[in-house]
N, CA and C atoms of all chains as a GROMACS GRO file, in nm:
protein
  561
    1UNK      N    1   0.084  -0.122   0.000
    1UNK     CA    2   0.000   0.000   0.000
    1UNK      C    3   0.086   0.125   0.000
    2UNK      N    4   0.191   0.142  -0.084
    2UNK     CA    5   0.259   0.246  -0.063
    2UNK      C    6   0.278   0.347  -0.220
    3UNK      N    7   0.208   0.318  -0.315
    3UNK     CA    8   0.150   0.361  -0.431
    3UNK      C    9   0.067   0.476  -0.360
    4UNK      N   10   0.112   0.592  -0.399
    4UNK     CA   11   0.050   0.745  -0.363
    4UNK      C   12  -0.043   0.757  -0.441
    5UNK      N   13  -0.065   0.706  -0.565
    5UNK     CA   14  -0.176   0.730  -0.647
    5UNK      C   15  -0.287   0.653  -0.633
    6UNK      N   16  -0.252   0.509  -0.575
    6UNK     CA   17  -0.396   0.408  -0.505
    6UNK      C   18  -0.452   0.463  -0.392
    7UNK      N   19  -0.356   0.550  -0.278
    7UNK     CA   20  -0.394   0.630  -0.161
    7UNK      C   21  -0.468   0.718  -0.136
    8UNK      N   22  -0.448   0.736  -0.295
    8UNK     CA   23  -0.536   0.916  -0.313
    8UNK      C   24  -0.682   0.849  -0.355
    9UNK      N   25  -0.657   0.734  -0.445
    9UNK     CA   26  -0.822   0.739  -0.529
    9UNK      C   27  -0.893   0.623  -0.411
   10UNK      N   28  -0.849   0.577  -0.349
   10UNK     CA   29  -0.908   0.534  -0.136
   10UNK      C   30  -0.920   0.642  -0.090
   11UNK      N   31  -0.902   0.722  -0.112
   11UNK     CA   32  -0.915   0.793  -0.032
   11UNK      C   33  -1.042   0.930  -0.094
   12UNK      N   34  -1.060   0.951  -0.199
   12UNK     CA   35  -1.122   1.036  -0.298
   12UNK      C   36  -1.247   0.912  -0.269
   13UNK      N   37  -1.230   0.766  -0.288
   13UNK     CA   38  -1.303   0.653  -0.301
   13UNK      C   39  -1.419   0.658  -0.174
   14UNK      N   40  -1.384   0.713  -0.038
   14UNK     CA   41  -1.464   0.674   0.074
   14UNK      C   42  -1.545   0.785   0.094
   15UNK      N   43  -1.453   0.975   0.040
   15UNK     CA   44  -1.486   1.092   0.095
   15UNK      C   45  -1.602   1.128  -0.001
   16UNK      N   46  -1.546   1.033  -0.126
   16UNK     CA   47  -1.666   1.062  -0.268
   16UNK      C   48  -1.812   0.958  -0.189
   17UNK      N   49  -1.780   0.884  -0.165
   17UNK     CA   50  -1.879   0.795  -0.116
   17UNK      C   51  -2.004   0.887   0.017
   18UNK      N   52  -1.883   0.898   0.100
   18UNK     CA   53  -1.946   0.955   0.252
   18UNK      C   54  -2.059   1.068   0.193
   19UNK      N   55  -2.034   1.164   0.131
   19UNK     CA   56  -2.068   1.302   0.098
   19UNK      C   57  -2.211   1.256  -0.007
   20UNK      N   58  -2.188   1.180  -0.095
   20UNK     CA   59  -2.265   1.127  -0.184
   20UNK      C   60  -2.419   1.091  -0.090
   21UNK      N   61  -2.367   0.990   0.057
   21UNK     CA   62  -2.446   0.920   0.067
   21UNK      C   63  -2.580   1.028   0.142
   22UNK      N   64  -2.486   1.158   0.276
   22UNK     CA   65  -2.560   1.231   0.326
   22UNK      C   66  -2.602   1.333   0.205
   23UNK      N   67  -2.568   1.388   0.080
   23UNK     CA   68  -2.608   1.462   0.046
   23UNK      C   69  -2.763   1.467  -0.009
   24UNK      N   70  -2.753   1.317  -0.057
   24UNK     CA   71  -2.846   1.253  -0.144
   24UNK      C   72  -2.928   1.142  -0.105
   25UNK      N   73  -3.084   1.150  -0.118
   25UNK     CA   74  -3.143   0.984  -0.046
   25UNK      C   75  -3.198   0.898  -0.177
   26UNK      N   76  -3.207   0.960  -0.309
   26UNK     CA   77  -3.219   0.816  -0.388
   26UNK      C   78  -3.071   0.777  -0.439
   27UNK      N   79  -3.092   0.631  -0.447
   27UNK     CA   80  -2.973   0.601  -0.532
   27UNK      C   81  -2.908   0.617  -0.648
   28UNK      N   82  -2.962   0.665  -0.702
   28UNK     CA   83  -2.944   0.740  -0.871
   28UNK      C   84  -2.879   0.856  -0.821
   29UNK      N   85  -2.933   0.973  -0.768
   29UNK     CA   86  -2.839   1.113  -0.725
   29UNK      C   87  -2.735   1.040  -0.637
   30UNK      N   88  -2.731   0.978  -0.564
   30UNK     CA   89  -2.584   0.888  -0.486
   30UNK      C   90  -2.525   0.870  -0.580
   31UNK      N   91  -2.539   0.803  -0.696
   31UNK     CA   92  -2.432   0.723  -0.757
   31UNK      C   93  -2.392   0.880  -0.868
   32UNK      N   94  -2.441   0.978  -0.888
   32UNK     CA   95  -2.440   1.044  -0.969
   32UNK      C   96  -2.331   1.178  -0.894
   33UNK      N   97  -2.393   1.203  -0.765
   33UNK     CA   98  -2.322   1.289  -0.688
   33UNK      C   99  -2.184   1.243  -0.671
   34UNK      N  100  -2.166   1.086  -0.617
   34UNK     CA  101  -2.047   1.029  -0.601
   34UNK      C  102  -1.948   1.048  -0.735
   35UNK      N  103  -2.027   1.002  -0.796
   35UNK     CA  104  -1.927   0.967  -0.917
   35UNK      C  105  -1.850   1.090  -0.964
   36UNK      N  106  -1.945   1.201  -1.004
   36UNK     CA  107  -1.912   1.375  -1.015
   36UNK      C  108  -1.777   1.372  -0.893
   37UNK      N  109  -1.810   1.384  -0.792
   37UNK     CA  110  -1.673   1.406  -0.677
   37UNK      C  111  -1.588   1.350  -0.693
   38UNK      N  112  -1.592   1.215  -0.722
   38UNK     CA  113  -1.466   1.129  -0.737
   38UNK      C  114  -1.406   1.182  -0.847
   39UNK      N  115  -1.445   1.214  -0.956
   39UNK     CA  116  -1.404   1.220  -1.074
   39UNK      C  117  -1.335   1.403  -1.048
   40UNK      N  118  -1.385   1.428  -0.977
   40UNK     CA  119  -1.351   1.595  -0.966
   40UNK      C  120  -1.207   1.555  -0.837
   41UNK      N  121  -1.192   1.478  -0.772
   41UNK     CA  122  -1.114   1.440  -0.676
   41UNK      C  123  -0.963   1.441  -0.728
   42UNK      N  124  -0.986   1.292  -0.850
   42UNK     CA  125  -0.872   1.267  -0.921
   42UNK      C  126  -0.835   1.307  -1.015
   43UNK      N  127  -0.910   1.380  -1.051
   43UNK     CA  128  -0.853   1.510  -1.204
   43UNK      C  129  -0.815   1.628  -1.145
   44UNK      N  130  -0.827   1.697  -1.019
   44UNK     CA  131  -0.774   1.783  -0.926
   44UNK      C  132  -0.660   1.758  -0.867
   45UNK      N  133  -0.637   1.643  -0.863
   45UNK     CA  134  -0.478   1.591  -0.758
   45UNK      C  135  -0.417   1.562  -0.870
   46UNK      N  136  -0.472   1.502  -0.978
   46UNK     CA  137  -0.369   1.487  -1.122
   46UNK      C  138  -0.337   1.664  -1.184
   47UNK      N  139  -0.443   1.707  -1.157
   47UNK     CA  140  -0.385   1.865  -1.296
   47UNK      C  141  -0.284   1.893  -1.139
   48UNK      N  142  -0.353   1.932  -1.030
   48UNK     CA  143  -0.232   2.026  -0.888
   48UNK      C  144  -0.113   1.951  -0.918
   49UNK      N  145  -0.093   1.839  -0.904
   49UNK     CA  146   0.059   1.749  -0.901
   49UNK      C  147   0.089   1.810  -1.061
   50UNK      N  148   0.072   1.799  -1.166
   50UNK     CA  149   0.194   1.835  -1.254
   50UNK      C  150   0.160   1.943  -1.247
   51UNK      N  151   0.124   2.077  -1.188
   51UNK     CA  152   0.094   2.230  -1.228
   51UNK      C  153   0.233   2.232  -1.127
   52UNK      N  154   0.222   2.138  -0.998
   52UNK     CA  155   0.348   2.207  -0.879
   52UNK      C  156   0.467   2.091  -0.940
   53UNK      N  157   0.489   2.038  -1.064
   53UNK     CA  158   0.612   1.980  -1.089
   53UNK      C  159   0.726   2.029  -1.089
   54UNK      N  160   0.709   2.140  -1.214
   54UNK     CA  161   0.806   2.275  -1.235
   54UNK      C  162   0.890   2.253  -1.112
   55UNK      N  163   0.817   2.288  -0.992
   55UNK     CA  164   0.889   2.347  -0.856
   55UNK      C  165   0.972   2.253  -0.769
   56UNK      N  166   1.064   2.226  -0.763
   56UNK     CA  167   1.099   2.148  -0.644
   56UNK      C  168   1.128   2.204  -0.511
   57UNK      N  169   1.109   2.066  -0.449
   57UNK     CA  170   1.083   2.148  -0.285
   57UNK      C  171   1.222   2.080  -0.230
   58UNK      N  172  -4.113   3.113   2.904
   58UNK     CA  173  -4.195   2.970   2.839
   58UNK      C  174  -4.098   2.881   2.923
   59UNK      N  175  -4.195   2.785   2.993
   59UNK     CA  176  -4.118   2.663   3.078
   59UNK      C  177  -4.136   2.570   2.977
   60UNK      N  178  -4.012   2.485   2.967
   60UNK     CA  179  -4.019   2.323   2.859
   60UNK      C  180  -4.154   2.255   2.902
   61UNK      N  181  -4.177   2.188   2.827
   61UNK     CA  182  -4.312   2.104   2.890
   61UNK      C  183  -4.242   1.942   2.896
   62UNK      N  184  -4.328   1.849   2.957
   62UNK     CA  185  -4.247   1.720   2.977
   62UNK      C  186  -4.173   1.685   2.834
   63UNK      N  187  -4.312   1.727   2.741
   63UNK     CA  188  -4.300   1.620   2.588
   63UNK      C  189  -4.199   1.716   2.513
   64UNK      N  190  -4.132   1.821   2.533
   64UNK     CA  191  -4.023   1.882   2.479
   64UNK      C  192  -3.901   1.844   2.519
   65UNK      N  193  -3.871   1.818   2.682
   65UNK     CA  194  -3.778   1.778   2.715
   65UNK      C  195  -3.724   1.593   2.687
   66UNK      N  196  -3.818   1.579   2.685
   66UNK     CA  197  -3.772   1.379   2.617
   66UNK      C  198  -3.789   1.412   2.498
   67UNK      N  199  -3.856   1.480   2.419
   67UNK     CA  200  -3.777   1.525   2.288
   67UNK      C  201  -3.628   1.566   2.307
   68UNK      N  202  -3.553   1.630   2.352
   68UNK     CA  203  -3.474   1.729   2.338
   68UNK      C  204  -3.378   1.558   2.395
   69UNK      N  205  -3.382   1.519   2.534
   69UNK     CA  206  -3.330   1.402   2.552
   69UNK      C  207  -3.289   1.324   2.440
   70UNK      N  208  -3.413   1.291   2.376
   70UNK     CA  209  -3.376   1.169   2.273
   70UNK      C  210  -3.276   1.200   2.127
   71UNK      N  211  -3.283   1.348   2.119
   71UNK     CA  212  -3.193   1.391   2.044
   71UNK      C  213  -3.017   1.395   2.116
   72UNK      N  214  -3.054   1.435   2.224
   72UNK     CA  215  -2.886   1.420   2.300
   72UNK      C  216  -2.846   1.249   2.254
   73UNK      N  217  -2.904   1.147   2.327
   73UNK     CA  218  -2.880   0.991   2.273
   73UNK      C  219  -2.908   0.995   2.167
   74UNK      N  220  -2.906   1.034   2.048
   74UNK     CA  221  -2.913   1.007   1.899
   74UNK      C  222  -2.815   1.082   1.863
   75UNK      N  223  -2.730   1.190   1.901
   75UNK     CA  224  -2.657   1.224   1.859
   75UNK      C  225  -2.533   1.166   1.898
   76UNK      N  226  -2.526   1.122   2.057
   76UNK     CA  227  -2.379   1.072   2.138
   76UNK      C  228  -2.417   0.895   2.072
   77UNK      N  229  -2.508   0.851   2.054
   77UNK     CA  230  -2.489   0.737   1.962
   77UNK      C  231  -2.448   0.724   1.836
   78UNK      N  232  -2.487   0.854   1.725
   78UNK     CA  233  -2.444   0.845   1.592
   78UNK      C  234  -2.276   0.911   1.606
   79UNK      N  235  -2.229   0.928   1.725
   79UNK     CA  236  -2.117   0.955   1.719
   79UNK      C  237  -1.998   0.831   1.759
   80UNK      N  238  -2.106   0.778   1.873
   80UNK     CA  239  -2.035   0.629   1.941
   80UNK      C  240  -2.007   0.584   1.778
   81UNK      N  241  -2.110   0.513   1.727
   81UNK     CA  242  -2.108   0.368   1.623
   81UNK      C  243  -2.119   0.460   1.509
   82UNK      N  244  -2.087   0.484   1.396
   82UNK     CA  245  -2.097   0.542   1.281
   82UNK      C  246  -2.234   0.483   1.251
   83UNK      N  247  -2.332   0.599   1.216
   83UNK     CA  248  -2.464   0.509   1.106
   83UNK      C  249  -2.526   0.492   1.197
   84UNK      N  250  -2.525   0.464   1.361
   84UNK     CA  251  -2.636   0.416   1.390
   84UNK      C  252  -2.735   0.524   1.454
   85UNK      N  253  -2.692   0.682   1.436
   85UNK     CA  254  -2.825   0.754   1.429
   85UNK      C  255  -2.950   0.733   1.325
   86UNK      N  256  -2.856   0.682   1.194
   86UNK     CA  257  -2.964   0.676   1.054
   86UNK      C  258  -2.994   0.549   1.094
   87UNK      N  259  -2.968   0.402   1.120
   87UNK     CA  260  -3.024   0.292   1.172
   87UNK      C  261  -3.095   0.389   1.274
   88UNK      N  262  -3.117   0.393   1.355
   88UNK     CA  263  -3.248   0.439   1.454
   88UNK      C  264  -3.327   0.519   1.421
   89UNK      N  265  -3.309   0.599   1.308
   89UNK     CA  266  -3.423   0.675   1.231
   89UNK      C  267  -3.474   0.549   1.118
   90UNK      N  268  -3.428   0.502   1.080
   90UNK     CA  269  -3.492   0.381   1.009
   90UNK      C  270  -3.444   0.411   0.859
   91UNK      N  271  -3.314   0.479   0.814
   91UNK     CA  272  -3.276   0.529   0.712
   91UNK      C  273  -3.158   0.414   0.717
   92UNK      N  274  -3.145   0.246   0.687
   92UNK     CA  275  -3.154   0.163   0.695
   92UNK      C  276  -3.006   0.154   0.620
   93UNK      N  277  -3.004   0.202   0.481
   93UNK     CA  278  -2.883   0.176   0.350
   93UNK      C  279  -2.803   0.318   0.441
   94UNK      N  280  -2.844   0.412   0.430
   94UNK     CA  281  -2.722   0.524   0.481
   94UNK      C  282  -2.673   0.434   0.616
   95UNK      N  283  -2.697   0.424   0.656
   95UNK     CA  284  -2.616   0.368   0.822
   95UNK      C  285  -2.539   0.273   0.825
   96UNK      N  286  -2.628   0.159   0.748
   96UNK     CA  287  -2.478   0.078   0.668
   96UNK      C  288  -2.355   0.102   0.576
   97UNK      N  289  -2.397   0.195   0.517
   97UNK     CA  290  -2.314   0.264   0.448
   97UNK      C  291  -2.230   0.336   0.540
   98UNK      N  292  -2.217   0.376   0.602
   98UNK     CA  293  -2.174   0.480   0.730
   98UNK      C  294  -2.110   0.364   0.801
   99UNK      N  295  -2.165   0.283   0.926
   99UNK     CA  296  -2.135   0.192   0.970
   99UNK      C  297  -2.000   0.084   0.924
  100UNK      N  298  -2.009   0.073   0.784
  100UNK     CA  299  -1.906  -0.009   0.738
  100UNK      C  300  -1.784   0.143   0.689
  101UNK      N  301  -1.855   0.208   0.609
  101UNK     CA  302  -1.686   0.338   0.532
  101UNK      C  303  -1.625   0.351   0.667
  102UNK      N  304  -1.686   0.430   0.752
  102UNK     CA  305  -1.611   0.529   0.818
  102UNK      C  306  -1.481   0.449   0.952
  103UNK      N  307  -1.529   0.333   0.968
  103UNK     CA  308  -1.412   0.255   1.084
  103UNK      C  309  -1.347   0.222   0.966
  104UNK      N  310  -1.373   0.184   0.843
  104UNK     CA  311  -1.284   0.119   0.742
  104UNK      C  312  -1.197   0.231   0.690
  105UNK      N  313  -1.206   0.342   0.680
  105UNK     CA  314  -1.113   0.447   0.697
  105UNK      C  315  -1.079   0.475   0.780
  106UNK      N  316  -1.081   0.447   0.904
  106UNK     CA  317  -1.007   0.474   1.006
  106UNK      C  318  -0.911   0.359   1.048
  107UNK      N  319  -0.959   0.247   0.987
  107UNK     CA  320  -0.885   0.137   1.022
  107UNK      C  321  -0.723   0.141   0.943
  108UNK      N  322  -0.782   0.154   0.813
  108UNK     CA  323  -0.707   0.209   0.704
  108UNK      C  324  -0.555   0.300   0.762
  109UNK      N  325  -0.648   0.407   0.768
  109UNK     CA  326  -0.543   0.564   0.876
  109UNK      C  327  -0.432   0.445   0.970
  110UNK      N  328  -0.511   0.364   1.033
  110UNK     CA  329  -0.422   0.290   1.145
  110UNK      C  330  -0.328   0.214   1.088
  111UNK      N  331  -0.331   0.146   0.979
  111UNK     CA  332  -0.260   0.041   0.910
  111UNK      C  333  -0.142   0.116   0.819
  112UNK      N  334  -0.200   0.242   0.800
  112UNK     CA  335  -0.065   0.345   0.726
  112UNK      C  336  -0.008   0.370   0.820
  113UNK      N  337   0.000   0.337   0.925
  113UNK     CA  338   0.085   0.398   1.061
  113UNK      C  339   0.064   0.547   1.049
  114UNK      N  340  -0.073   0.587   1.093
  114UNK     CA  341  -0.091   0.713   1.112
  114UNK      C  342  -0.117   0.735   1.208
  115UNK      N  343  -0.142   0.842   1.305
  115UNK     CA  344  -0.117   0.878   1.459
  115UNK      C  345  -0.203   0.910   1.502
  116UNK      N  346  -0.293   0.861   1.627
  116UNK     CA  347  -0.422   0.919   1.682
  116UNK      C  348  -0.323   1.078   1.780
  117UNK      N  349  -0.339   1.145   1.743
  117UNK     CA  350  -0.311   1.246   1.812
  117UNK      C  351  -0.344   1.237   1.984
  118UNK      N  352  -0.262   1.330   2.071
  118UNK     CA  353  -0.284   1.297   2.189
  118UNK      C  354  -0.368   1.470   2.206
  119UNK      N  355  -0.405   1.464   2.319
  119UNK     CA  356  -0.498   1.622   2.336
  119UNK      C  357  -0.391   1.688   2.399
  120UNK      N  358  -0.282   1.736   2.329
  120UNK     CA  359  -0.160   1.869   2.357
  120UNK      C  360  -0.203   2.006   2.347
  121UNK      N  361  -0.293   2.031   2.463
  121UNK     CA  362  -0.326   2.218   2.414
  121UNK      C  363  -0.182   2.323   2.430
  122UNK      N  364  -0.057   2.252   2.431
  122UNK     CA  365   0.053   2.332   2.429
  122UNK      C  366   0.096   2.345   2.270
  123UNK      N  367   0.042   2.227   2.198
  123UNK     CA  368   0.055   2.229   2.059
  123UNK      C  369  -0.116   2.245   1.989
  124UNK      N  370  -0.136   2.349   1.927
  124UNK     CA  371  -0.266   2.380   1.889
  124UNK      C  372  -0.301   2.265   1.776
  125UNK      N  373  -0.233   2.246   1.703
  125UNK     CA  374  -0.270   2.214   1.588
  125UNK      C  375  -0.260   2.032   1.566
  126UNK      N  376  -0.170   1.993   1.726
  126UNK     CA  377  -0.206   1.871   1.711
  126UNK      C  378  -0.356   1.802   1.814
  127UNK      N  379  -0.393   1.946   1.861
  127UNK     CA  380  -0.508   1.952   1.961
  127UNK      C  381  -0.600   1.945   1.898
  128UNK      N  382  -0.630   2.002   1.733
  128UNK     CA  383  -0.726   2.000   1.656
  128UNK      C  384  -0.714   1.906   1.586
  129UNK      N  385  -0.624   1.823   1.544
  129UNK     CA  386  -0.580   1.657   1.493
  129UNK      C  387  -0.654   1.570   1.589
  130UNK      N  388  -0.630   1.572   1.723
  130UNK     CA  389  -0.667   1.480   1.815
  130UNK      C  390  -0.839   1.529   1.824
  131UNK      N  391  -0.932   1.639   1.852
  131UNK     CA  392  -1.019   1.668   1.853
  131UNK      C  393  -1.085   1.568   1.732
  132UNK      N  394  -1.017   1.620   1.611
  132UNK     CA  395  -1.123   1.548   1.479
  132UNK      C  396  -1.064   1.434   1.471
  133UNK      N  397  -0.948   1.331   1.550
  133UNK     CA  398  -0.939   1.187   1.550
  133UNK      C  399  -1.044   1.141   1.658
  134UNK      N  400  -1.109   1.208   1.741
  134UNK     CA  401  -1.207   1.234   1.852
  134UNK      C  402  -1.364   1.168   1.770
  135UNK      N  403  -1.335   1.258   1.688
  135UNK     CA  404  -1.480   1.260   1.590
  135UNK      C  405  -1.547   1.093   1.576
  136UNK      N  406  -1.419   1.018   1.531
  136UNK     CA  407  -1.503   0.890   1.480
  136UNK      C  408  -1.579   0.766   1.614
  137UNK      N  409  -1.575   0.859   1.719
  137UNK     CA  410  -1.620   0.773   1.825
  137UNK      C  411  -1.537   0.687   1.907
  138UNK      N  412  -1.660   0.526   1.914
  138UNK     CA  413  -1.547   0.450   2.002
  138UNK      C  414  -1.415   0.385   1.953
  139UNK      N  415  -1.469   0.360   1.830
  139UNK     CA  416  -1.336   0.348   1.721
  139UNK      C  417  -1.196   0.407   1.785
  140UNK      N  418  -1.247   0.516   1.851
  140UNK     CA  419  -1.090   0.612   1.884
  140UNK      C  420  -1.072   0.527   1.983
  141UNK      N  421  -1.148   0.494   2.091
  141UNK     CA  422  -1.084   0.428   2.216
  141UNK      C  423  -1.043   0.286   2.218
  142UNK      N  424  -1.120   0.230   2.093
  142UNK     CA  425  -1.065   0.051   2.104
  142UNK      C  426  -0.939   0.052   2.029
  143UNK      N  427  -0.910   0.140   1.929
  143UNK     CA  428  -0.769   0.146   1.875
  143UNK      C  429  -0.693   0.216   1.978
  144UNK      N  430  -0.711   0.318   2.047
  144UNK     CA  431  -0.602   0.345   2.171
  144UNK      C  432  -0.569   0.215   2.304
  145UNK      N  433  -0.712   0.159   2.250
  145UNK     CA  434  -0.658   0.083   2.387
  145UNK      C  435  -0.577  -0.104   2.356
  146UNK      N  436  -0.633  -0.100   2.211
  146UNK     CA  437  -0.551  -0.182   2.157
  146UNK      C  438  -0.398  -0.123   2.112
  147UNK      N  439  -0.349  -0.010   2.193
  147UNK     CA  440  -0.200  -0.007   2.137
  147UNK      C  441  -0.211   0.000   1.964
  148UNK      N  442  -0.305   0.057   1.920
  148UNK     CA  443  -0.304   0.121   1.761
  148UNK      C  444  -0.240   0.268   1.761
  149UNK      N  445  -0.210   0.319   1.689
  149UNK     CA  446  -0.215   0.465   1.652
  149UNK      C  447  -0.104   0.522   1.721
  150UNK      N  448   0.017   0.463   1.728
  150UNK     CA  449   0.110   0.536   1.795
  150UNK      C  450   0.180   0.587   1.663
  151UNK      N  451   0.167   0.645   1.556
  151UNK     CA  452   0.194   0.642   1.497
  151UNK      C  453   0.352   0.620   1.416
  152UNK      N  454   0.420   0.654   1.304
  152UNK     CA  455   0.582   0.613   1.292
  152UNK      C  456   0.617   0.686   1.182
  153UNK      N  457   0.660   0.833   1.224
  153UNK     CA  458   0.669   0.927   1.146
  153UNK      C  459   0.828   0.886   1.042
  154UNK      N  460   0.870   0.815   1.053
  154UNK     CA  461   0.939   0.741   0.939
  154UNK      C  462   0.860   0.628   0.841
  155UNK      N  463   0.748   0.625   0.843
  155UNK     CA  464   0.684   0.562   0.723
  155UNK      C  465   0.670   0.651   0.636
  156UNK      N  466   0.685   0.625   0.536
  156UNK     CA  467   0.623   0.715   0.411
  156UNK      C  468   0.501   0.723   0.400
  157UNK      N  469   0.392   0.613   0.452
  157UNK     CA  470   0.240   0.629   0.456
  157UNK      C  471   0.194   0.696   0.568
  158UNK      N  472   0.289   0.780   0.668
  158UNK     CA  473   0.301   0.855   0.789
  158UNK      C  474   0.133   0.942   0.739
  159UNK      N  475   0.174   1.043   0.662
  159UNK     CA  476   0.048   1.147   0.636
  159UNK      C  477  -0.047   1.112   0.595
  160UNK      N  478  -0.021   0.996   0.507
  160UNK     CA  479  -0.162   0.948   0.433
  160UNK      C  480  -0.226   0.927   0.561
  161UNK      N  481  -0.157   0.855   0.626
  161UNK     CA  482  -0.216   0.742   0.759
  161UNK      C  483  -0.343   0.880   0.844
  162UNK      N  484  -0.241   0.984   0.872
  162UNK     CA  485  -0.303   1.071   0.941
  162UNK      C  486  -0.409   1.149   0.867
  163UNK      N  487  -0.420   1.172   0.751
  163UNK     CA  488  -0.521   1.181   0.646
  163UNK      C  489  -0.678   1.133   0.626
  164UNK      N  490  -0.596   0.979   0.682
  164UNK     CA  491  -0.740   0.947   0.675
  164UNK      C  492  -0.810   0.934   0.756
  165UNK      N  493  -0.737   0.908   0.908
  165UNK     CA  494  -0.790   0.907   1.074
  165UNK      C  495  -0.850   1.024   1.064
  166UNK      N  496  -0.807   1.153   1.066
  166UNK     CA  497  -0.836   1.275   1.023
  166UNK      C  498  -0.970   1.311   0.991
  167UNK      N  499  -0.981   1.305   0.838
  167UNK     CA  500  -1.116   1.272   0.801
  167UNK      C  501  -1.196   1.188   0.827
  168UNK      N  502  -1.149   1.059   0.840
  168UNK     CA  503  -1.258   0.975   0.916
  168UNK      C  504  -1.355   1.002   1.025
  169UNK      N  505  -1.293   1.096   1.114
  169UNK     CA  506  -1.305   1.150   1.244
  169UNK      C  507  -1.409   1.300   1.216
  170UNK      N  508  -1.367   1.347   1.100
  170UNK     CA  509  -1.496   1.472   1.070
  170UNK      C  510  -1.574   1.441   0.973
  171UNK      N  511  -1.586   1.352   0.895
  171UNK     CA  512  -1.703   1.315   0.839
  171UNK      C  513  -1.811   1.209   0.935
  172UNK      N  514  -1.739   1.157   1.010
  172UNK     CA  515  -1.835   1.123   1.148
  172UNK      C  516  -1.932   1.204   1.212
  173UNK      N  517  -1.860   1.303   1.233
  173UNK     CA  518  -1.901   1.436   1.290
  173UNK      C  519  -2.023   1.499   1.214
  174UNK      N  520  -1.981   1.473   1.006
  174UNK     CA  521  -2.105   1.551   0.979
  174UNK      C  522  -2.216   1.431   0.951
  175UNK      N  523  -2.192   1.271   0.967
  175UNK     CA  524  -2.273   1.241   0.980
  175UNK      C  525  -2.413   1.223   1.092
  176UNK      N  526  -2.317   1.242   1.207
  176UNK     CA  527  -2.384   1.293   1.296
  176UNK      C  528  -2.483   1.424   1.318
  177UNK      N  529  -2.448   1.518   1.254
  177UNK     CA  530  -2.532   1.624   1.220
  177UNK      C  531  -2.641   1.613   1.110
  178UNK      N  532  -2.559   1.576   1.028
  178UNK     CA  533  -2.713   1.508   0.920
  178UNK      C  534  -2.833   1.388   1.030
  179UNK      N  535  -2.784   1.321   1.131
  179UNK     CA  536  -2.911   1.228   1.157
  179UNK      C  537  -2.957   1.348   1.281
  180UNK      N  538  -2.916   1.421   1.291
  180UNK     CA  539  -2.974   1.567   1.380
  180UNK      C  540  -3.100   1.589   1.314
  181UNK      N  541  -3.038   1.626   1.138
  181UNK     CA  542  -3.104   1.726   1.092
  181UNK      C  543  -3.241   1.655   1.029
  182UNK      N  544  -3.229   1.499   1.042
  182UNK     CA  545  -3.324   1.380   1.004
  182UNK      C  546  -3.423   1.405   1.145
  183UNK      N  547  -3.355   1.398   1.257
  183UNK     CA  548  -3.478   1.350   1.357
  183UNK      C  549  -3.542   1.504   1.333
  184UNK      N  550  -3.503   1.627   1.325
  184UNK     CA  551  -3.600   1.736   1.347
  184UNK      C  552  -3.645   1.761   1.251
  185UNK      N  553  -3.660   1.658   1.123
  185UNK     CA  554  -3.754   1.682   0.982
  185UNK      C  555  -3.725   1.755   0.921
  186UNK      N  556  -3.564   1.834   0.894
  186UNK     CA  557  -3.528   1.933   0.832
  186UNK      C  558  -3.453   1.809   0.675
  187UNK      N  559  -3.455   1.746   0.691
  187UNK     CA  560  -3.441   1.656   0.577
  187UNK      C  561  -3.485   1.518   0.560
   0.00000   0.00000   0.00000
């Protein structure tokens, strides 16, 4: 378990889930809300990580 | 205006629905009868916290000399008893030489405040605001 990129989408995977489940009570907006977040999760940590490549720390 | 009996065992049964949906993840929405959210709840939220534990991430201790690990430990607070059977099983000491060090604390972290807002959502269930 030491793949940073499986860590992130477990982790995008439970917060997309959690948020999905209180936001929304049919299962169609759940799976629709979830999916939107997740997908906004890991295309956000993919564009931030190469926008801060340039830079080293 | 004095409470009347039937306001105050209202007001009661919301205190135990809230210090329960905080104990067990989900089981404010199990006791409202919102059956799939609580399982849903019930199983994510220790499974991310279990997770946090297995990255060797750190239940914070309550240091009000250090603020910011006071607000770590507060929202590792969040996920209930979860916090005390992993402290008392010798979990969460964490091992800031792992590389899964932050993830670890990442997810205890959150685990611990999305508890928190599930707990407020079965608030906002028992007083019919959703």
């Amino acid at each position: 378990m030491h793949s940073h990129l499986f860590l992130l989408v477990l982790f995008a995977l439970f917060v997309s889930l959690v948020f999905a489940v209180i936001a929304r009570d049919d299962a169609r907006g759940q799976i629709k809300l979830g999916g939107l977040m997740f997908a906004g999760f890991i295309a956000s940590a993919l564009v931030l990580g190469w926008l801060m490549y340039p830079f080293p720390l | 205006m004095r409470a009347t009996a039937a306001d105050e065992t209202q007001s009661g049964a919301l205190v135990l629905l809230c210090v329960a949906s905080w104990a067990i993840p989900g089981a404010g929405h199990l006791w409202l009868g919102r059956r799939n959210k609580g399982l849903v709840f019930l199983v994510a939220l220790p499974l991310m916290f279990a997770i946090g534990l297995a990255l060797r991430g750190r239940i914070f201790p309550f240091d009000l000399a250090d603020p910011l690990v006071a607000l770590a430990a507060l929202a590792d607070f969040g996920i209930g008893l979860t916090y005390f059977v992993a402290a008392a099983l010798g979990y969460g000491a964490g091992d800031v030489r792992a590389v899964t060090y932050e993830y670890g604390n990442a997810f205890l972290i959150v685990a611990g405040l999305l508890n928190v807002l599930v707990m407020i959502d079965a608030y906002d269930v028992a007083l019919g605001r959703k």
